[in-house]
C-alpha positions in Angstrom: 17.0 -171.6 1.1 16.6 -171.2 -2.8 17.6 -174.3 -5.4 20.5 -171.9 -6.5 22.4 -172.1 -2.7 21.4 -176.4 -3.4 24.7 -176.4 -6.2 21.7 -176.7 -9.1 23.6 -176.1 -12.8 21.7 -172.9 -14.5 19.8 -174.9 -17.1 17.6 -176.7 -14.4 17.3 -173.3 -12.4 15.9 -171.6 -15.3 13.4 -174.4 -15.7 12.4 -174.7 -12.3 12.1 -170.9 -12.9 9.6 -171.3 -15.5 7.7 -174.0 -13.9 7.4 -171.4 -11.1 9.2 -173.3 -8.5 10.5 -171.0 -5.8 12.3 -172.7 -2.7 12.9 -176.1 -1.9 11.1 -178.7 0.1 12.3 -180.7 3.0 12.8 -183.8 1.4 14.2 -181.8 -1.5 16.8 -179.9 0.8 18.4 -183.1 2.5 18.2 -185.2 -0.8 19.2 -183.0 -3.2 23.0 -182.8 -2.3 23.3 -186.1 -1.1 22.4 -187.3 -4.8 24.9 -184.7 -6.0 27.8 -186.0 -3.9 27.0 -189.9 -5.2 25.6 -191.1 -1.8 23.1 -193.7 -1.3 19.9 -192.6 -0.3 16.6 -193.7 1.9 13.8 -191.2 1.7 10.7 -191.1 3.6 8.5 -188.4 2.9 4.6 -187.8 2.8 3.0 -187.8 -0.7 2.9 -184.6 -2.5 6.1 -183.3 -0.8 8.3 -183.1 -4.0 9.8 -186.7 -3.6 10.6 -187.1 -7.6 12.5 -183.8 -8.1 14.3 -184.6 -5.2 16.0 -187.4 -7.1 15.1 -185.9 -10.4 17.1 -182.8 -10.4 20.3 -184.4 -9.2 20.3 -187.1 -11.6 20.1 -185.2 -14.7 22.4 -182.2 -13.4 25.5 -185.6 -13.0 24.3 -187.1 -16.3 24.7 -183.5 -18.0 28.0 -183.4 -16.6 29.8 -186.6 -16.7 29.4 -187.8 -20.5 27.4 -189.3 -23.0 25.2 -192.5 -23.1 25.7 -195.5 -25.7 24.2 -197.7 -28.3 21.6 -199.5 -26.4 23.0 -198.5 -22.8 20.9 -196.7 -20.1 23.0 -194.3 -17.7 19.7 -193.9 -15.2 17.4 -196.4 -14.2 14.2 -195.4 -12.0 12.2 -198.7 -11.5 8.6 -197.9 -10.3 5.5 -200.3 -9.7 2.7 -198.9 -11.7 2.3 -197.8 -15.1 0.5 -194.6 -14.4 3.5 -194.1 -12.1 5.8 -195.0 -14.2 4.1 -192.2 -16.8 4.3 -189.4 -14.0 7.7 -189.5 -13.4 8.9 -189.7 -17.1 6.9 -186.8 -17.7 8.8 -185.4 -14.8 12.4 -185.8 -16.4 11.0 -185.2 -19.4 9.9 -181.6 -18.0 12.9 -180.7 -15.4 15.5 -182.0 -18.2 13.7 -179.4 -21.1 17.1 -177.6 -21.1 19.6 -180.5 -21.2 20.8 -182.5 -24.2 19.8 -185.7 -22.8 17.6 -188.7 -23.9 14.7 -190.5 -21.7 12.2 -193.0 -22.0 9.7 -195.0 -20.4 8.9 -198.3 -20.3 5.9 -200.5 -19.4 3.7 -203.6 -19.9 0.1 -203.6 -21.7 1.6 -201.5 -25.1 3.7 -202.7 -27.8 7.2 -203.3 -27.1 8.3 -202.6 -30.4 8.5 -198.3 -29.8 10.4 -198.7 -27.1 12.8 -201.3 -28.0 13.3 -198.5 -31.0 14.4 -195.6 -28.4 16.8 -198.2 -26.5 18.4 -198.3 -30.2 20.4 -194.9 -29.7 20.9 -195.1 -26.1 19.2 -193.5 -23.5 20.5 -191.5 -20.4 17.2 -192.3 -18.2 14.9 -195.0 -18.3 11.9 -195.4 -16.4 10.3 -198.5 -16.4 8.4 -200.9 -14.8 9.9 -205.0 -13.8 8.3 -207.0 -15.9 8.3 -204.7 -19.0 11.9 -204.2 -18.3 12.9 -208.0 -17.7 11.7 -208.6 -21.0 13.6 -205.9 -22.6 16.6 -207.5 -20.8 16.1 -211.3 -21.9 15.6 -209.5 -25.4 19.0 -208.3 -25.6 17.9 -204.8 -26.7 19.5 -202.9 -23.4 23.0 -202.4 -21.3 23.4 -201.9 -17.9 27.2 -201.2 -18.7 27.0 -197.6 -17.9 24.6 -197.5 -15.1 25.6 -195.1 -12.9 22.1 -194.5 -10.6 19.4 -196.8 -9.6 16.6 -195.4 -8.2 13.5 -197.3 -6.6 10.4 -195.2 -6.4 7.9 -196.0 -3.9 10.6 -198.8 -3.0 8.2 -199.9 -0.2 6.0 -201.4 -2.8 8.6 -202.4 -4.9 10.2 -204.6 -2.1 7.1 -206.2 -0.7 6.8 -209.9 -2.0 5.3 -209.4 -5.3 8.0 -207.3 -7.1 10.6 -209.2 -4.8 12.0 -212.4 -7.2 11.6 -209.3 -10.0 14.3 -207.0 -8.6 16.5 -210.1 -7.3 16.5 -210.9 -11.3 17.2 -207.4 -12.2 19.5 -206.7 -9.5 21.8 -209.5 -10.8 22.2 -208.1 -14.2 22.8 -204.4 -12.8 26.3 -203.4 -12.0 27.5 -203.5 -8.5 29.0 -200.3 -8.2 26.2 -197.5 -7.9 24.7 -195.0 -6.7 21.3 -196.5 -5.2 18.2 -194.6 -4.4 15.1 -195.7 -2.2 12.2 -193.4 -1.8 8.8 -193.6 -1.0 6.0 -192.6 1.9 6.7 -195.4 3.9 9.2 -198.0 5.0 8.0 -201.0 7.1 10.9 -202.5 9.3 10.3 -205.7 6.5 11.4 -203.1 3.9 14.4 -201.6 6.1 15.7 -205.2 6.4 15.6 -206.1 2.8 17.3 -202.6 1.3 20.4 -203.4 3.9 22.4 -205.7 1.0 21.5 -203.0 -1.6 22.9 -199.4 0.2 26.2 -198.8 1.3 26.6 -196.3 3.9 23.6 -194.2 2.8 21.8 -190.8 3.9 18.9 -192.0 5.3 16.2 -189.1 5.1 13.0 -188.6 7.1 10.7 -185.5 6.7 7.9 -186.6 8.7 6.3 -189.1 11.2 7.0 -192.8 9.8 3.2 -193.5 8.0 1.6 -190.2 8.9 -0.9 -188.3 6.2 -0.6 -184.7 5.4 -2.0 -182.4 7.9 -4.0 -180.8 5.3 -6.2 -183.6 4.5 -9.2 -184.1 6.9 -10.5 -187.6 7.5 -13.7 -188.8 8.3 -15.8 -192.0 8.3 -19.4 -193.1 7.5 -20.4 -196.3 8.9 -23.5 -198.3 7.3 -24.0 -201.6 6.3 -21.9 -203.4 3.0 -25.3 -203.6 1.4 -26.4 -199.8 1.4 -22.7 -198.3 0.4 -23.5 -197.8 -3.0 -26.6 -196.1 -2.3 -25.3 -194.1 1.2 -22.7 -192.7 -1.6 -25.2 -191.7 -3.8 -26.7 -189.7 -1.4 -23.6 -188.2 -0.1 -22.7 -187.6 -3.3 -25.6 -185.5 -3.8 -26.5 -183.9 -0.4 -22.5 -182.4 -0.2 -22.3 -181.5 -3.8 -19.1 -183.0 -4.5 -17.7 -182.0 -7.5 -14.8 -184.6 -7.7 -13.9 -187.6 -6.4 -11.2 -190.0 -6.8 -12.8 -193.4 -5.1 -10.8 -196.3 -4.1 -12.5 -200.2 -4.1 -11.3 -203.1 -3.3 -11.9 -205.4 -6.3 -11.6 -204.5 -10.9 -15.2 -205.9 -10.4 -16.5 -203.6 -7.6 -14.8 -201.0 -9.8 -16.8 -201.9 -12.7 -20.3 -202.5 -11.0 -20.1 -198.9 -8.8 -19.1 -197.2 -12.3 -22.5 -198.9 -13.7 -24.6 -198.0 -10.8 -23.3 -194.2 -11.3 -23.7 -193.8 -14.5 -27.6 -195.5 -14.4 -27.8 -192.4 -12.4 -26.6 -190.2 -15.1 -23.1 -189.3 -13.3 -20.1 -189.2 -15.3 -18.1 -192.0 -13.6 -15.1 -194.4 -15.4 -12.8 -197.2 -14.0 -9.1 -197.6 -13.8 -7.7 -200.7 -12.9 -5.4 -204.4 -14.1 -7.9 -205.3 -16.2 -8.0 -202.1 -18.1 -6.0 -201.7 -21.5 -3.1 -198.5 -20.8 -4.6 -196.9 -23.4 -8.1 -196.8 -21.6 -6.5 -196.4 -18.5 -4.6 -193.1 -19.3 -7.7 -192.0 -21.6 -9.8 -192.5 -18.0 -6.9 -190.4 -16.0 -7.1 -187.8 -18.9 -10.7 -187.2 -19.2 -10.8 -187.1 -15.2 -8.3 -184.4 -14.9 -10.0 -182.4 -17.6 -13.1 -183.1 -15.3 -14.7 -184.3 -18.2 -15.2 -187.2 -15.7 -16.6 -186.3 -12.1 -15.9 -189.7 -10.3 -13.2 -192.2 -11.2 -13.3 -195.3 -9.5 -10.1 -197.1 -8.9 -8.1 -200.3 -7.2 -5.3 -200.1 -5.6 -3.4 -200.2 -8.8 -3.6 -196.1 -8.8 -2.9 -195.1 -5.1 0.3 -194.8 -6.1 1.4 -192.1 -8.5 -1.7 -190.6 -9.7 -0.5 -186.6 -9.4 -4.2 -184.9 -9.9 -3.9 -181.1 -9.4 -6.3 -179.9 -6.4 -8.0 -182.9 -6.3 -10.5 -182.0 -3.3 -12.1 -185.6 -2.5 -11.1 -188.5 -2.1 -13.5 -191.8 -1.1 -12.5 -195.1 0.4 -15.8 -197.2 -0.6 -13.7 -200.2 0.5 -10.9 -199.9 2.9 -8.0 -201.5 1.9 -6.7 -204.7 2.9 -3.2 -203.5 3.9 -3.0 -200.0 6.1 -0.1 -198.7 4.2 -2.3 -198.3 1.3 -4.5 -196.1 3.2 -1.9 -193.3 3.5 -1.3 -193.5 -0.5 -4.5 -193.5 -1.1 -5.6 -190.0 0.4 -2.3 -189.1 -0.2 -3.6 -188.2 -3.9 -5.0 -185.1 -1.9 -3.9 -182.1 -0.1 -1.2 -182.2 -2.4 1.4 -179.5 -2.4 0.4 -177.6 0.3 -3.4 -177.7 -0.3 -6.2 -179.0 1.5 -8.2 -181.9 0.8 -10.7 -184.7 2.5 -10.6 -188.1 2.7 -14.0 -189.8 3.8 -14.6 -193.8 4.1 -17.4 -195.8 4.3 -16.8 -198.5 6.5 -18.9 -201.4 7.8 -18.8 -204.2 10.5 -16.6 -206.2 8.2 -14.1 -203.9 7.6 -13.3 -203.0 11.6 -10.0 -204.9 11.8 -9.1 -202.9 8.6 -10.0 -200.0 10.4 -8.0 -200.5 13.9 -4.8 -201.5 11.5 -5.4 -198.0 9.6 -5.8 -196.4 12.8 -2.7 -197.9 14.5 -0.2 -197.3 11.8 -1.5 -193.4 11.6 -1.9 -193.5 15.2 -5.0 -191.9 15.4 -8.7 -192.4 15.7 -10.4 -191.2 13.0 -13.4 -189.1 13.4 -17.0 -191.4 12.6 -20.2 -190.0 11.8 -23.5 -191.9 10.8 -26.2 -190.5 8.6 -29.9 -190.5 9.1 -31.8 -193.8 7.6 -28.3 -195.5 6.9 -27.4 -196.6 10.5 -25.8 -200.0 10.5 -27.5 -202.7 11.3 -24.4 -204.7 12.4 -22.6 -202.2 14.4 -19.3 -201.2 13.8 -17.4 -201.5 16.4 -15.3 -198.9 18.5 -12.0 -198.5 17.8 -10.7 -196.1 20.4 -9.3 -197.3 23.8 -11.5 -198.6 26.5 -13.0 -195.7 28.5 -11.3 -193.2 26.4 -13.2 -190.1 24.7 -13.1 -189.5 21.1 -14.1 -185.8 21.4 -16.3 -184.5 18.0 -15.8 -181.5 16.5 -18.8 -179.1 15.0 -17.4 -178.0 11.4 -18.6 -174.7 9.1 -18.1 -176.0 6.0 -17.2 -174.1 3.0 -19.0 -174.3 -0.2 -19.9 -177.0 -2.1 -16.9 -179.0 -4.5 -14.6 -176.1 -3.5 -11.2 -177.5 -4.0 -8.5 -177.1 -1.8 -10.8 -174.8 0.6 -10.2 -174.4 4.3 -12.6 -175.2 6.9 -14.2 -172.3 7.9 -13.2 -172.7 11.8 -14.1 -175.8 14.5 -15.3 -175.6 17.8 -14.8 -179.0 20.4 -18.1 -181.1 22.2 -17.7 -180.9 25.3 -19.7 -184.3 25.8 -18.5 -187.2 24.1 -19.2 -190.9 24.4 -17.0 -193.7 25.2 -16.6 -196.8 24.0 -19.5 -199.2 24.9 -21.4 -196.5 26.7 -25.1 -196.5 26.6 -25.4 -192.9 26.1 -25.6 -191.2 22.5 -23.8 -187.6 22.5 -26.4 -185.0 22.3 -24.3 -182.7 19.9 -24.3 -183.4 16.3 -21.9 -182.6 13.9 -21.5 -183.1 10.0 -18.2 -183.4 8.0 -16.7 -180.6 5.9 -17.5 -180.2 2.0 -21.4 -179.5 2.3 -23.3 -176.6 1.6 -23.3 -174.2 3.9 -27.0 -174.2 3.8 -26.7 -177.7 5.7 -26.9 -176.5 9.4 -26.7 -179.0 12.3 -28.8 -180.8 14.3 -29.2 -181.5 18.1 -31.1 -184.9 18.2 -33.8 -185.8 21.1 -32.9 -187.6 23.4 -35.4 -190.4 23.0 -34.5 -191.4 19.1 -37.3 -193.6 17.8 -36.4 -196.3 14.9 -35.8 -194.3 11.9 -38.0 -195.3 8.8 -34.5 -197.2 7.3 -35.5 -199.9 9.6 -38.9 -201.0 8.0 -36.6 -201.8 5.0 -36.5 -205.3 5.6 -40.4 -205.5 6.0 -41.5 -203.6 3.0 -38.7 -202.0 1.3 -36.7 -203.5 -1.4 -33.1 -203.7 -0.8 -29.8 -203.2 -2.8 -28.7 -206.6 -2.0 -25.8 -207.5 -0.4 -22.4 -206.7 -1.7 -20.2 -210.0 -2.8 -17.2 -211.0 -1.9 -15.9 -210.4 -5.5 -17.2 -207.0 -5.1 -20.0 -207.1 -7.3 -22.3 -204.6 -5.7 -26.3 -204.7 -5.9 -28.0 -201.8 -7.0 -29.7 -199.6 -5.2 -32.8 -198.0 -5.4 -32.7 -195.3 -8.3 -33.1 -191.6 -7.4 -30.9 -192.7 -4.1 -32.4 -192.2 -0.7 -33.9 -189.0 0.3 -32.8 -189.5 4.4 -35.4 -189.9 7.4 -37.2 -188.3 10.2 -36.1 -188.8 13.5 -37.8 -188.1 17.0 -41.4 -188.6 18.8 -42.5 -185.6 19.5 -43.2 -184.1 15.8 -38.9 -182.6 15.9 -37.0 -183.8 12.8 -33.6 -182.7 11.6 -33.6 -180.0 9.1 -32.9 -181.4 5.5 -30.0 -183.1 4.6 -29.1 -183.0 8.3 -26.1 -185.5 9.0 -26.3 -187.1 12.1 -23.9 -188.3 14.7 -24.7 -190.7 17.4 -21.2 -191.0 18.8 -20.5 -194.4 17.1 -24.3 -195.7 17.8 -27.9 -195.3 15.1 -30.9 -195.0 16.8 -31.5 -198.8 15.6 -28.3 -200.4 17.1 -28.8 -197.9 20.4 -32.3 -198.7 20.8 -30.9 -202.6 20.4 -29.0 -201.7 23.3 -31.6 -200.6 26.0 -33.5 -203.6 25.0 -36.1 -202.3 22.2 -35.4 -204.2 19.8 -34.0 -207.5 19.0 -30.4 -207.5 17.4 -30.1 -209.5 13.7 -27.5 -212.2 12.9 -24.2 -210.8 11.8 -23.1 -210.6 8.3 -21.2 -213.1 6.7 -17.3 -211.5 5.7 -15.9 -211.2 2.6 -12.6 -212.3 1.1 -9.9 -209.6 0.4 -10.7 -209.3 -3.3 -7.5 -209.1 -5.8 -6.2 -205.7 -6.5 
């Protein structure tokens, strides 16, 4: 199917033309004429599937076509959460709507009101805009909702969870009754579905995918360790797999300030975008890091939804987020468009419920590995079903910080481990996104305590992280790995090793040599 057989006006197909846009997506096919024909619509589609010109194209093809705006009076409304969203998909109108006499704007909090009030002046045919920002507008008396004809709510799941909920009730009161409405997003929760039931009448509900599934083209993985050792475990990821890029997600603005300071005492080219950031510095931190004047930016929560980074190969969870859904939107900012990406988390003993809700709502376990001299002290957990076998795969990977590269080819273990079993598998495997130079390693059978244990004799630690996310620093250089075995074998370098769940210290723990250590203390969910 081609846009041309979707009903699509010639200005927007010779855009979509020059933009290089040849068929349609799924989401795109069902929503596309649905918009056209005035029905209400509920979209679910995975991230990078073409969600905004979905609504996009329709919008401004039945604005071009059924009149002109007014003084002060917006004719399209797209309400979205975030202000880097919010940026994305005015530059999307902006871009589809080259060809079409019409006017669009966008609005947000954190800038001067002033400019925008100005562009309300003369009318506008779409506005996007965040709630607050445009609640103030409103109780300014500088815009009309006389002529709205479409409302559209992007990422409405987030928009209809508690925190945007009195927001939209107060805008939803001053917007006309009769109109089209809109809901997309990646996910609906049944919470969501009851709440959008007053605002659709009879509407084209739309699902591409799985409810809360990621692309197939992004591979996960997980490194457990202890809270403590994250910052340095990712330095020496960071180095050992020669990541070029990375977009990596914390929990707290401080964590995001602290890892950003650790990095760059390292002499990494790492910046911060979060609440407590200016826009201005915000979008100059986007901007630098898709000119990739930036290797790593470090993030909240605040930009897993609508950061559009072209063949962005990595992204990191340092801290997994406190609610699942967030997950999915957060490595949803790779494999975008049909590309391939990785999403790897560092996870620790406190973060294991974290982990079973991620792993529910995805339904599936995702693939753990531990690396040599960072083996958790406090065990994390196994998440898999009782008695059931999480089989490993061994991975060639491709080159080094090669975006949107294909795994080279897998091959299954035939021995696995199950949960709570005493046995460590004796095939090892290492993620994807190395050098190829890495190799992999079959470990002895008898591992002996790996020289990450005399830490707490002799070695000086990073500290443990706070609850605020303040993290301690760890030893500069980072951590150049350990030897394992007692019969003069060891790994080759840079050797990641798998232990089916289990480090030599927390296995040897088990068959009695060595005496466990008090469990940490957890951490409150910091603010996003």
């Amino acid at each position: 199917m081609t846009f041309h057989a979707l009903g699509l006006i010639d200005p927007l197909l010779r855009t979509l033309d020059t933009l290089g846009y040849k068929q349609p997506t799924p989401v795109q096919k069902q929503a596309i004429p649905a918009v056209l024909a005035g029905r209400d619509v509920m979209a679910a589609a995975q991230t990078g599937t073409g969600k905004t010109a979905g609504f996009a194209l329709p919008i401004l093809q039945r604005l071009t076509l059924d009149g002109v705006t007014a003084p002060q009076a917006v004719r399209a409304l797209v309400l979205v959460p975030t202000r880097e969203l919010a940026e994305q998909v005015f530059e999307s109108f902006r871009s589809y709507g080259g060809n079409l006499p019409l006017r669009s704007a966008v609005a947000y909090g954190g800038v001067d009101i002033a400019p925008q009030i100005a562009k309300l002046r003369k009318g506008l045919d779409v506005l996007v805009a965040t709630p607050g920002r445009l609640i103030d507008l409103h109780d300014q008396g500088v815009i009309s909702f006389a002529l709205l004809q479409t409302l559209v709510l992007d990422e409405a799941d987030r928009m209809l969870d508690l925190g945007f909920e009195r927001d939209l009730d107060i805008l939803l009161e001053a917007l006309p009754k009769q109109r089209q409405t809109l809901l997309f997003s990646a996910t609906f929760s049944d919470e969501v579905r009851k709440l959008t039931k007053g605002m659709l009448i009879d509407p084209v509900s739309i699902q591409v995918a799985a409810p809360n599934t990621a692309t197939r083209t992004v591979k996960q993985w997980l490194v457990t360790t202890d809270k403590r050792r994250k910052p340095e475990l990712f330095l020496h990821l960071l180095n050992k797999l020669g990541w070029s890029q990375a977009l990596v997600f914390v929990k707290t603005r401080k964590g995001a300030e602290a890892l950003v300071k650790e990095l760059q005492q390292h002499g990494l080219a790492a910046d911060a975008i979060h609440g407590d950031k200016t826009q201005p510095a915000r979008l100059r931190a986007l901007d630098r890091f898709k000119r990739k004047e930036v290797q790593l930016l470090i993030a909240t929560d605040v930009a897993a939804r609508g950061l559009d980074i072209e063949a962005l190969p990595l992204v990191v969870n340092f801290d997994l987020p406190t609610v699942a859904e967030d997950y999915i939107h957060r490595i949803g900012r790779t494999g975008r468009a049909g590309m391939t990406g990785e999403a790897m988390s560092l996870v620790c003993a406190d973060e294991v419920d974290m982990l079973k809700a991620i792993e529910t709502l995805t339904r599936q376990v995702i693939q753990r590995f531990e690396e040599a001299g960072f083996e958790a002290d406090h065990r994390v957990p196994e998440t898999a079903p009782k008695g059931s076998a999480t089989p490993a795969q061994k991975l060639a990977a491709p080159r080094a910080g090669k975006a949107g590269s294909k795994p080279a080819g897998t091959a299954k273990r035939p021995a696995t481990t199950t949960a709570g079993s005493k046995t460590p598998a004796k095939a090892e495997a290492r993620p994807a996104g190395g050098s190829e130079s890495l190799g992999t390693y079959i470990a002895p059978p008898k591992p002996s305590k790996s020289s990450g244990g005399d830490r707490a004799a002799g070695g000086k630690s990073s500290g443990d992280a706070r609850s605020d996310g303040a993290y301690g620093g760890g030893p500069r250089g980072g951590y150049s790995g350990s030897r394992r075995g007692d019969s003069g074998s060891a790994p080759p370098k840079g050797a990641v090793v798998v232990a089916g769940g289990r480090g030599a210290k927390s296995q040897a723990r088990v068959e009695g040599r060595a005496a466990s250590q008090p469990g940490g203390r957890k951490s409150k969910p910091g603010s996003r």
